[in-house]
C-alpha atoms as an extended CHARMM CRD file, in Angstrom:
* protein
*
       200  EXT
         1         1  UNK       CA            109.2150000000      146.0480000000        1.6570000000  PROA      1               0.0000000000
         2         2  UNK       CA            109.3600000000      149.5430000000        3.9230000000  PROA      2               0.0000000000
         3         3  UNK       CA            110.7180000000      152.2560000000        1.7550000000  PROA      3               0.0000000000
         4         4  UNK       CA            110.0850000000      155.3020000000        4.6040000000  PROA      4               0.0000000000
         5         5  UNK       CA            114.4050000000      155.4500000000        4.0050000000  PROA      5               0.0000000000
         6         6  UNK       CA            114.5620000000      155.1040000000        0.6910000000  PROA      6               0.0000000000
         7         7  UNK       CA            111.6710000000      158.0160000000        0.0540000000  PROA      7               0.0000000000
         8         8  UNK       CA            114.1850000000      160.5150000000        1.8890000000  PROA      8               0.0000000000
         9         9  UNK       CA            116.8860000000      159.4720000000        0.3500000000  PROA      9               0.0000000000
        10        10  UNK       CA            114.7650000000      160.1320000000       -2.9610000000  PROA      10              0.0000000000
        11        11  UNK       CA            114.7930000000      164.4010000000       -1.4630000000  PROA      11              0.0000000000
        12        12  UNK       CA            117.8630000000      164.2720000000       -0.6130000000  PROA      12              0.0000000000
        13        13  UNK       CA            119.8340000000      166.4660000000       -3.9210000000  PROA      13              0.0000000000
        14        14  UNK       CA            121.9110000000      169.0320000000       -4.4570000000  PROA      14              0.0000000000
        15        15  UNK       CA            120.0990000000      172.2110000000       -3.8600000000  PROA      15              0.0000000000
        16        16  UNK       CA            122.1690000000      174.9080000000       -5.5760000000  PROA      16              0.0000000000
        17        17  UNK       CA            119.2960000000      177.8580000000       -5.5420000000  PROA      17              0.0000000000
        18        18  UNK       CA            118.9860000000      178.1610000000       -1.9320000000  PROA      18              0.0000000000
        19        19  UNK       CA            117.8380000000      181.1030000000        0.3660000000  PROA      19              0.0000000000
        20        20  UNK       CA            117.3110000000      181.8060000000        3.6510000000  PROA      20              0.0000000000
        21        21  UNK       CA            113.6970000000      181.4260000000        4.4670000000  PROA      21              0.0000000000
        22        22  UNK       CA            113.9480000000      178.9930000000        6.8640000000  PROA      22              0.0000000000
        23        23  UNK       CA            111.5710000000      177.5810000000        9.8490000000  PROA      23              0.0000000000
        24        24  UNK       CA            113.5910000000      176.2400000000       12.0290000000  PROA      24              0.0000000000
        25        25  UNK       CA            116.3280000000      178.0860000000       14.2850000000  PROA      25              0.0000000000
        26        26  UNK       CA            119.9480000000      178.0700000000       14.6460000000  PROA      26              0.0000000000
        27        27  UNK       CA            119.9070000000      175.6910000000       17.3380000000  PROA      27              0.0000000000
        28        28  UNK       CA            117.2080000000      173.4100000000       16.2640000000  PROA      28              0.0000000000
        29        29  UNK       CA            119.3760000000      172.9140000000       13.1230000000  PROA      29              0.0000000000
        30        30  UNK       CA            122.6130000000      172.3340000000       14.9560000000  PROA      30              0.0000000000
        31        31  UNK       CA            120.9320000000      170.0260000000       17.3030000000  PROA      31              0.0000000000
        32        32  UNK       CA            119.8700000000      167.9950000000       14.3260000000  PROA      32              0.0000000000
        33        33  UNK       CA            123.3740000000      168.2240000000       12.4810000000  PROA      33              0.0000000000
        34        34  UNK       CA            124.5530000000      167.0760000000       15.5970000000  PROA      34              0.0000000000
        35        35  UNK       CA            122.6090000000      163.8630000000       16.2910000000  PROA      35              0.0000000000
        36        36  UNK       CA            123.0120000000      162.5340000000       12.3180000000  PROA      36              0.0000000000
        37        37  UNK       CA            126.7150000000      162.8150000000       12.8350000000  PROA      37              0.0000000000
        38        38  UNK       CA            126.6170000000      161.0890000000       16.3320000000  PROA      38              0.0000000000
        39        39  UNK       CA            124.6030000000      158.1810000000       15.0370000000  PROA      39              0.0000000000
        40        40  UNK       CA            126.3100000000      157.4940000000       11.8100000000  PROA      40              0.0000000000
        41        41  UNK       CA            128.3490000000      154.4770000000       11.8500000000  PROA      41              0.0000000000
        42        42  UNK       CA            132.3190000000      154.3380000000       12.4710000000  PROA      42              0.0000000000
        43        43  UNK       CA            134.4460000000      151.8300000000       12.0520000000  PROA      43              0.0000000000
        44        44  UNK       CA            135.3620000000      150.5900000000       15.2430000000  PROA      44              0.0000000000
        45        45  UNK       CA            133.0670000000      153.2780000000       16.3770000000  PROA      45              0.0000000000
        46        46  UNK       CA            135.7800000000      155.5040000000       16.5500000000  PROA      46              0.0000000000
        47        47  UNK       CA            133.7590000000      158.2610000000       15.7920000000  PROA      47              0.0000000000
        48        48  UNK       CA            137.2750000000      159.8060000000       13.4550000000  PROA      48              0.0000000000
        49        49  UNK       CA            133.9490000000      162.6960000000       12.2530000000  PROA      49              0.0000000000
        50        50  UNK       CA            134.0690000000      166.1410000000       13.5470000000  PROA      50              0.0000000000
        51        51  UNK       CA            131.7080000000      169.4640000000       12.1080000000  PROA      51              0.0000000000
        52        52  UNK       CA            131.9690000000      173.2240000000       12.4740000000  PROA      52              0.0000000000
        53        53  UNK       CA            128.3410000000      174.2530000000       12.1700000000  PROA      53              0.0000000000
        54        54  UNK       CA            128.3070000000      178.0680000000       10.6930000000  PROA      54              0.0000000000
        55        55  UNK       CA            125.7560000000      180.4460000000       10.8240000000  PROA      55              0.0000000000
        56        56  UNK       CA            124.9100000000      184.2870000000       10.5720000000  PROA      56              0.0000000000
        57        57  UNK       CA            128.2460000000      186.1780000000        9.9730000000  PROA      57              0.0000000000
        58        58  UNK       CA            130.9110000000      183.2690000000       10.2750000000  PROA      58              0.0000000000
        59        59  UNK       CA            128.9550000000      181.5010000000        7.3120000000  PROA      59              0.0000000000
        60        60  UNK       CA            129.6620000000      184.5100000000        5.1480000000  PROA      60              0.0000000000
        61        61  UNK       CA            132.8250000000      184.1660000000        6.1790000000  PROA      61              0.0000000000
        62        62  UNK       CA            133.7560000000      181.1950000000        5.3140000000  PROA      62              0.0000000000
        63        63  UNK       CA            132.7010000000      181.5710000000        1.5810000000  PROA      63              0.0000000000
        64        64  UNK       CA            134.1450000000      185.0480000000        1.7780000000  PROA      64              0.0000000000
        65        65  UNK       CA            137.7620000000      183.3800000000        2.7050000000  PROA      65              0.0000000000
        66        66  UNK       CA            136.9330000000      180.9260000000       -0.3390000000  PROA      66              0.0000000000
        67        67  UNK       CA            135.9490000000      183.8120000000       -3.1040000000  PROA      67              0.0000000000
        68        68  UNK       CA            139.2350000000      185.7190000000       -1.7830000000  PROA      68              0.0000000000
        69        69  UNK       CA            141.5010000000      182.4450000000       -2.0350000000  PROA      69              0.0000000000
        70        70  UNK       CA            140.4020000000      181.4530000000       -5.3050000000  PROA      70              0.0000000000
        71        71  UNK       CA            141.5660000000      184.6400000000       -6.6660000000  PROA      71              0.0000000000
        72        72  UNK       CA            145.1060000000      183.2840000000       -7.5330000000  PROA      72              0.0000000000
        73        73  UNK       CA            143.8550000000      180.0510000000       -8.8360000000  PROA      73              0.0000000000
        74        74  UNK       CA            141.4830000000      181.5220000000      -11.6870000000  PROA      74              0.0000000000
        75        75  UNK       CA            143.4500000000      182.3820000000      -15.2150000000  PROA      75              0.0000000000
        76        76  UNK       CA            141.1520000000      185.9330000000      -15.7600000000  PROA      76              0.0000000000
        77        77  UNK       CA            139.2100000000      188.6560000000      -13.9210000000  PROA      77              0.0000000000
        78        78  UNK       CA            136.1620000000      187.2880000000      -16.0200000000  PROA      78              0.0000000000
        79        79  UNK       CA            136.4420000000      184.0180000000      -14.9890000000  PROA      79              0.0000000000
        80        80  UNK       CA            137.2690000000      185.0320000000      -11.7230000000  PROA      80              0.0000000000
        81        81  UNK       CA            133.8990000000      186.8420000000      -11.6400000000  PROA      81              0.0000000000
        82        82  UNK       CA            131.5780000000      183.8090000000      -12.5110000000  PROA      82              0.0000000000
        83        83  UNK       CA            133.5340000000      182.0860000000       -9.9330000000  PROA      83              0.0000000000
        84        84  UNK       CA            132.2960000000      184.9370000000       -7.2710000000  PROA      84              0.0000000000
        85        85  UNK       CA            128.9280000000      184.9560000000       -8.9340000000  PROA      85              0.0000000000
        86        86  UNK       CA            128.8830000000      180.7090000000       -7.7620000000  PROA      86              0.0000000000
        87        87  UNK       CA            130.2560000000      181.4730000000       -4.1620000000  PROA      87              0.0000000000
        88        88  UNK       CA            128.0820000000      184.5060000000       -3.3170000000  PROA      88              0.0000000000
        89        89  UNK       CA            125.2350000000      181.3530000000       -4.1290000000  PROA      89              0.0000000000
        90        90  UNK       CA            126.7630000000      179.3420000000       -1.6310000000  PROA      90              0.0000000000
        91        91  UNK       CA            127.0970000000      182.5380000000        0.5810000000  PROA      91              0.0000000000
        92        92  UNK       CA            123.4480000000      183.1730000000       -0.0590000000  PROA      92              0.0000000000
        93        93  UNK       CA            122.6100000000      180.2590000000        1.9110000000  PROA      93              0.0000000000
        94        94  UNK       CA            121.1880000000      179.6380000000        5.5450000000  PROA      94              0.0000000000
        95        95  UNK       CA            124.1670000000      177.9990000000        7.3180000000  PROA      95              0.0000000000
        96        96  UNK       CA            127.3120000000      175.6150000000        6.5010000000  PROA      96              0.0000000000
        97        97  UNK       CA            128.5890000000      172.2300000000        7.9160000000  PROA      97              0.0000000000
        98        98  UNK       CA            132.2780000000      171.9680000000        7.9860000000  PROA      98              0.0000000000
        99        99  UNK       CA            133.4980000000      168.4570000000        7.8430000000  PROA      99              0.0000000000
       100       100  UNK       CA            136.4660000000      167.4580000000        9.9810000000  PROA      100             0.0000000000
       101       101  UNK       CA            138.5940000000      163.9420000000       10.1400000000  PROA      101             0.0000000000
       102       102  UNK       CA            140.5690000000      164.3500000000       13.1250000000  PROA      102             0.0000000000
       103       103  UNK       CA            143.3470000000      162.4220000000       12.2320000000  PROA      103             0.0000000000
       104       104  UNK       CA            144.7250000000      161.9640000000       15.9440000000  PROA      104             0.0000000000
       105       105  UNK       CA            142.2480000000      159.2870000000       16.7060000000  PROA      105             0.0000000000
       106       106  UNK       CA            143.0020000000      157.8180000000       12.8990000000  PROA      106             0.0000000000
       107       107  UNK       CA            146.5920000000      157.2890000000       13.6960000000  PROA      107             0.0000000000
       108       108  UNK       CA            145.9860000000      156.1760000000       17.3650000000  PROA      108             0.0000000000
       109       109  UNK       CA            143.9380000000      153.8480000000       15.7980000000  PROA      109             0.0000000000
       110       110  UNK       CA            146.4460000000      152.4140000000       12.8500000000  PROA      110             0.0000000000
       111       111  UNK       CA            148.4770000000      151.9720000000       15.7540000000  PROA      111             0.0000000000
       112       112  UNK       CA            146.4210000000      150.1470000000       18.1910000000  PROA      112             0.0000000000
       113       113  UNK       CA            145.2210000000      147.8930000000       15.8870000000  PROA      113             0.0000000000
       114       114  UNK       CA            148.3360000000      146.9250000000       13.2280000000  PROA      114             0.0000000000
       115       115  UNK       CA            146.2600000000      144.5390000000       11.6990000000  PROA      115             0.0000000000
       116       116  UNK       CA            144.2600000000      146.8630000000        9.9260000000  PROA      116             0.0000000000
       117       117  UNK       CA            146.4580000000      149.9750000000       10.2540000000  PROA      117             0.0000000000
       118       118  UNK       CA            146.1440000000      150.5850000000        6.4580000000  PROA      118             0.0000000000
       119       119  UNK       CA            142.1250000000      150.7680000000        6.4920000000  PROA      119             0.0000000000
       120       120  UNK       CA            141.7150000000      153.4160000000        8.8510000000  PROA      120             0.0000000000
       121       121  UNK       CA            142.3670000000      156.4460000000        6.7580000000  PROA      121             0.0000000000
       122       122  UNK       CA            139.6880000000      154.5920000000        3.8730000000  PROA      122             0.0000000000
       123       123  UNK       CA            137.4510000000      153.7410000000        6.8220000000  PROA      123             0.0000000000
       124       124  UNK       CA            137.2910000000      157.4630000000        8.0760000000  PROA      124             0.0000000000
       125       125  UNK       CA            136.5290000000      158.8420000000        4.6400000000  PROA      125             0.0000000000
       126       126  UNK       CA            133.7880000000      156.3990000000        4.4440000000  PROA      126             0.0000000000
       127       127  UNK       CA            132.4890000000      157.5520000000        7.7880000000  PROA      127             0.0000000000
       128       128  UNK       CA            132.2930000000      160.6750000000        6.6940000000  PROA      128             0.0000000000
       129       129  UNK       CA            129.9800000000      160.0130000000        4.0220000000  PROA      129             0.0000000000
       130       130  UNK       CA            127.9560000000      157.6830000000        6.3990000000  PROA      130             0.0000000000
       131       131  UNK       CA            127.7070000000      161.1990000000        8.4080000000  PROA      131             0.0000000000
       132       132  UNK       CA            127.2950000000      163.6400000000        5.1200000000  PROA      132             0.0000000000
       133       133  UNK       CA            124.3800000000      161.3080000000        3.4410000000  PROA      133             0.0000000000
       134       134  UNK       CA            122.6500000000      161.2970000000        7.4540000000  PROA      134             0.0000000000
       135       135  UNK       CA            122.7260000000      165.1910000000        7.9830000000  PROA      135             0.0000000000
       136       136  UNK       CA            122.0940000000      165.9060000000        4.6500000000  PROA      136             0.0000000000
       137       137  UNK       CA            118.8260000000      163.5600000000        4.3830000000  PROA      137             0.0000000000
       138       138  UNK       CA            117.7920000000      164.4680000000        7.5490000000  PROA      138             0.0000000000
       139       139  UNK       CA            117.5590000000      168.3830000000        6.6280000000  PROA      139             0.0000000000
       140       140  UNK       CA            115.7440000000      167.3450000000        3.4120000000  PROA      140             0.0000000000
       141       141  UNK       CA            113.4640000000      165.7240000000        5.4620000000  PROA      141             0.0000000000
       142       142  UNK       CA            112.9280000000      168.8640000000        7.5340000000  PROA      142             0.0000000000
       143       143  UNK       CA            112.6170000000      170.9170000000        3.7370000000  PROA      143             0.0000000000
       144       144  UNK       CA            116.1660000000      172.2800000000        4.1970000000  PROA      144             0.0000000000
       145       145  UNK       CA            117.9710000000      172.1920000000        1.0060000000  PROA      145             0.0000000000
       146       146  UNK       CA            121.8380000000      171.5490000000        0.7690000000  PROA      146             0.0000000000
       147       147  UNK       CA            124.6490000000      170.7780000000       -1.5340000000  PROA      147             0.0000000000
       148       148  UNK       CA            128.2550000000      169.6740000000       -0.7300000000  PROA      148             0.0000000000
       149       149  UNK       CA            131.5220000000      171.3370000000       -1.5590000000  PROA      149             0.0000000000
       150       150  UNK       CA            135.0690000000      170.6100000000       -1.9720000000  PROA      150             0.0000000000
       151       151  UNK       CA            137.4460000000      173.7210000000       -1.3490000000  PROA      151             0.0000000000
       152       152  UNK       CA            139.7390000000      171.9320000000        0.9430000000  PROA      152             0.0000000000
       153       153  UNK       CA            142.6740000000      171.4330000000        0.3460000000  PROA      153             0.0000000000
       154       154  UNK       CA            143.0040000000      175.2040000000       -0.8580000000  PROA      154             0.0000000000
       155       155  UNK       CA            141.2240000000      176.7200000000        2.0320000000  PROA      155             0.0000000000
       156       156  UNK       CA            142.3430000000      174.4930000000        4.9760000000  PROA      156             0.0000000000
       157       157  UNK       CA            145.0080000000      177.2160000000        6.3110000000  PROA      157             0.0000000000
       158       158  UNK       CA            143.0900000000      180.5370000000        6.3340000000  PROA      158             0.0000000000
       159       159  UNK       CA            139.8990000000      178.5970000000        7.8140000000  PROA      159             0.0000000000
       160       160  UNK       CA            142.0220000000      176.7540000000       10.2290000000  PROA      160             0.0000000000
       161       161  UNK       CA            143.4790000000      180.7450000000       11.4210000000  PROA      161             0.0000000000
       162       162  UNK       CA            139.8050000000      182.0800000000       11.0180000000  PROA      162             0.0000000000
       163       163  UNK       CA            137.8710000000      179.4870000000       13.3640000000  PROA      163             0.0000000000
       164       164  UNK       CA            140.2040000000      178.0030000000       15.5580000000  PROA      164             0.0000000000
       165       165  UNK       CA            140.4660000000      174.4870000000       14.1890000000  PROA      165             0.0000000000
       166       166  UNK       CA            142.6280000000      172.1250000000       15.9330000000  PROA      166             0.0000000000
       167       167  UNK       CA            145.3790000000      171.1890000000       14.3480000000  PROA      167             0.0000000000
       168       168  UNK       CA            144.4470000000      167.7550000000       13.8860000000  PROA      168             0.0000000000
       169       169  UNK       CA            141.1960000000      168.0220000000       12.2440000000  PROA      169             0.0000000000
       170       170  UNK       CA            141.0530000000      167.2740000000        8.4280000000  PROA      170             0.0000000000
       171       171  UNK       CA            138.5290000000      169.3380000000        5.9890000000  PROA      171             0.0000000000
       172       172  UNK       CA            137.3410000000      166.8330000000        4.0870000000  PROA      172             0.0000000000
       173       173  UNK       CA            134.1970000000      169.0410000000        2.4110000000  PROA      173             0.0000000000
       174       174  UNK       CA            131.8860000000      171.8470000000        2.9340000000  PROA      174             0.0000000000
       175       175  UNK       CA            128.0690000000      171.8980000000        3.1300000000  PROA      175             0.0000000000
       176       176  UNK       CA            126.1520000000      174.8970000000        2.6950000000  PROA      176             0.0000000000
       177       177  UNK       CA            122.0780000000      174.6990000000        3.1590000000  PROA      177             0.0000000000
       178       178  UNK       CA            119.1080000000      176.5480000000        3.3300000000  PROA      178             0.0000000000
       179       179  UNK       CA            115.2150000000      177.0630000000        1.8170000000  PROA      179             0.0000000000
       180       180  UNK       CA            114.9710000000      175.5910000000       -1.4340000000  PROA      180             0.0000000000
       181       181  UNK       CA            114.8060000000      178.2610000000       -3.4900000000  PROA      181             0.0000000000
       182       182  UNK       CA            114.3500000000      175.9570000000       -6.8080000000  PROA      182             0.0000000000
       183       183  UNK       CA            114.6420000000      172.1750000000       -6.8720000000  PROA      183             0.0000000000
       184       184  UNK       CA            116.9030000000      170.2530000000       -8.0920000000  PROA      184             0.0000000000
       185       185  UNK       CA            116.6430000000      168.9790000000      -11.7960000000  PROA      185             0.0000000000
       186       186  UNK       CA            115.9820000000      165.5900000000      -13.2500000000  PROA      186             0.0000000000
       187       187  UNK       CA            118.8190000000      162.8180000000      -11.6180000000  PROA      187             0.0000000000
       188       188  UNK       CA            119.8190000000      160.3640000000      -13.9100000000  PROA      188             0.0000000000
       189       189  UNK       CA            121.2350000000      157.1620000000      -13.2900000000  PROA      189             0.0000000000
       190       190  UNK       CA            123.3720000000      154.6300000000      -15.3090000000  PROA      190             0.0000000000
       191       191  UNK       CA            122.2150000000      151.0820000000      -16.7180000000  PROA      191             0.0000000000
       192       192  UNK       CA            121.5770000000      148.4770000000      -13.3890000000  PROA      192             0.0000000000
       193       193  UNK       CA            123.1980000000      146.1110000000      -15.6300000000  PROA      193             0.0000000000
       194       194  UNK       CA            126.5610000000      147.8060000000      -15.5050000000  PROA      194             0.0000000000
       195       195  UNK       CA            126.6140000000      148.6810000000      -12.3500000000  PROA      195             0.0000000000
       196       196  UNK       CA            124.9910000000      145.6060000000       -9.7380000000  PROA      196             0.0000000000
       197       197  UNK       CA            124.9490000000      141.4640000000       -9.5460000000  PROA      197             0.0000000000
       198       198  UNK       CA            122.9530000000      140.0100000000       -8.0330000000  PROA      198             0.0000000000
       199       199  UNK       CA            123.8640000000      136.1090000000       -7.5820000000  PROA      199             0.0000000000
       200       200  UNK       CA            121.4100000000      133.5850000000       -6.1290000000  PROA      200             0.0000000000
């Protein structure tokens, strides 16, 4: 069997340590985040996916608007500092992927086709990871580490204000990359038996 896929999957982790020594430039990177996402697989191929590619001073932006936001949401200053010490990481990086749902095309959808109107939402989630896994493999292919990131909901109103995100787009996560800086540790993996059948 061909495992060329399954080998980039295999350097495709979560890169925490990440700087910004990178080869490539702004637009060869955007050019590749773009393809991925335009040849990942919708349902319907209503391409529901959208991305805000950051760089330079409106990636430092974006994790600036996250340290300042999750000000109110830690109990103590310390804490509040270790939580700063794990954004100015994701700050340190090269560049950050926005992901967007735009949820205009997922209701026009629901209501062109009744039938499956209550798959759409699921089926746009799981398009985004179809997109995610692609650009993400794709710049660990390329030696770009990345990791993925969850602010939204808190964040979706000041970033929607600070980069003029239409009002139907959905964050769904945030991925920040760069130069590997230090790999990724050991993954580990639950028993097969627990978690596949396979029935001949």
């Amino acid at each position: 069997m061909k495992e060329q896929l399954l080998d980039l999957a295999k350097k495709r982790r979560s890169i925490y340590a990440l700087g910004r020594n990178i080869n490539q430039s702004e637009d060869e990177i955007a050019d590749l985040i773009k393809k991925n996402i335009k040849w990942a697989p919708t349902p319907f191929n209503n391409q529901t996916t959208r991305a805000v590619i950051l760089f330079g001073a409106n990636h430092e932006k974006l994790w600036d608007i996250v340290g300042k936001r999750l000000k109110s949401e830690v109990p103590t200053e310390e804490a509040y500092q270790k939580t700063l010490e794990k954004i100015n990481a994701f700050k340190s990086a090269f560049g950050t992927v926005m992901y967007y749902t735009d949820m205009d095309v997922v209701h026009r959808f629901e209501n062109d086709f009744a039938l499956y109107a209550d798959n759409f939402a699921d089926w746009a989630e799981q398009a985004q990871g179809n997109a995610q896994f692609a650009v993400w493999t794709s710049l660990a292919e390329n030696g770009i580490g990345a990791n993925l990131q969850h602010y939204n909901p808190l964040i979706d109103d000041q970033v929607k204000k600070a980069f003029g995100i239409p009002d139907s787009w959905k964050l769904r996560a945030q991925m920040d990359f760069g130069s590997i800086e230090a790999p990724a540790g050991e993954k580990e993996f639950m028993n097969d038996e627990d978690r596949f059948k396979v029935l001949k």
